[in-house]
N, C-alpha and C positions, 0 to 999 in steps of 0.2 A: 504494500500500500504506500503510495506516496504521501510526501507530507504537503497537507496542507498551502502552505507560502511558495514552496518548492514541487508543483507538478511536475516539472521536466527534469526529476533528479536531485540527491541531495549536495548540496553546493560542496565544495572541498578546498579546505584553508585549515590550518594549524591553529594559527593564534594569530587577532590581531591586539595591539597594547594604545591606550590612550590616557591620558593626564586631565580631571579635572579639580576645579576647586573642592576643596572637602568637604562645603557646604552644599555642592551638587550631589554628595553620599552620604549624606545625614540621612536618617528611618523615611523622614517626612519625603525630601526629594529624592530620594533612592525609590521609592515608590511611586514615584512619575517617571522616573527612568528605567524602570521596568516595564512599567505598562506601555512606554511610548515603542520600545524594544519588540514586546510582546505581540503588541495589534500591529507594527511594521514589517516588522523582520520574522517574527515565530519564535524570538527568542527568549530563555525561561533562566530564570535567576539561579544559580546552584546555591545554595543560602545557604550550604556547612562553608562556604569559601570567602562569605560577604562579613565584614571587619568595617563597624559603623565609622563613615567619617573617613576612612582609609582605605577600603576594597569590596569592588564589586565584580565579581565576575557572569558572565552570561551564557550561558551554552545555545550552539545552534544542531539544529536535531542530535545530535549526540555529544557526550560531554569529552572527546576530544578535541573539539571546535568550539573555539567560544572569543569571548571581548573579555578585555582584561581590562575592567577600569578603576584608575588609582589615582587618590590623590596628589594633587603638584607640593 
């Protein structure tokens, strides 16, 4: 079964890494940044890896692909 966001196959990338403010990972925006992730891309928060204010990571269909987001 295909997923969802990805009809034509599940896309294939390692990691990619990005820097934001650690105010854009606090509980409150970290869960705007999931959901915008989620209804865009299909992507889903791995939350044993998320470190409030400091680390978010994302997985895309499987949890060897994912966004790596950290505070600057």
């Amino acid at each position: 079964m295909s997923h969802p966001f990805y009809p034509t196959g599940t896309p294939r990338f390692n990691h990619v890494a990005m820097s934001l403010p650690a105010d854009l990972l606090n509980q409150e925006n970290r869960t705007d940044v999931c959901r915008f992730f989620h209804e865009v891309l299909g992507f889903e928060e791995m939350e044993v890896m998320t470190e409030d204010r400091h680390r978010l990571i994302l997985s895309c269909v499987h949890w060897d692909q994912f966004i790596f987001l950290i505070a600057e």
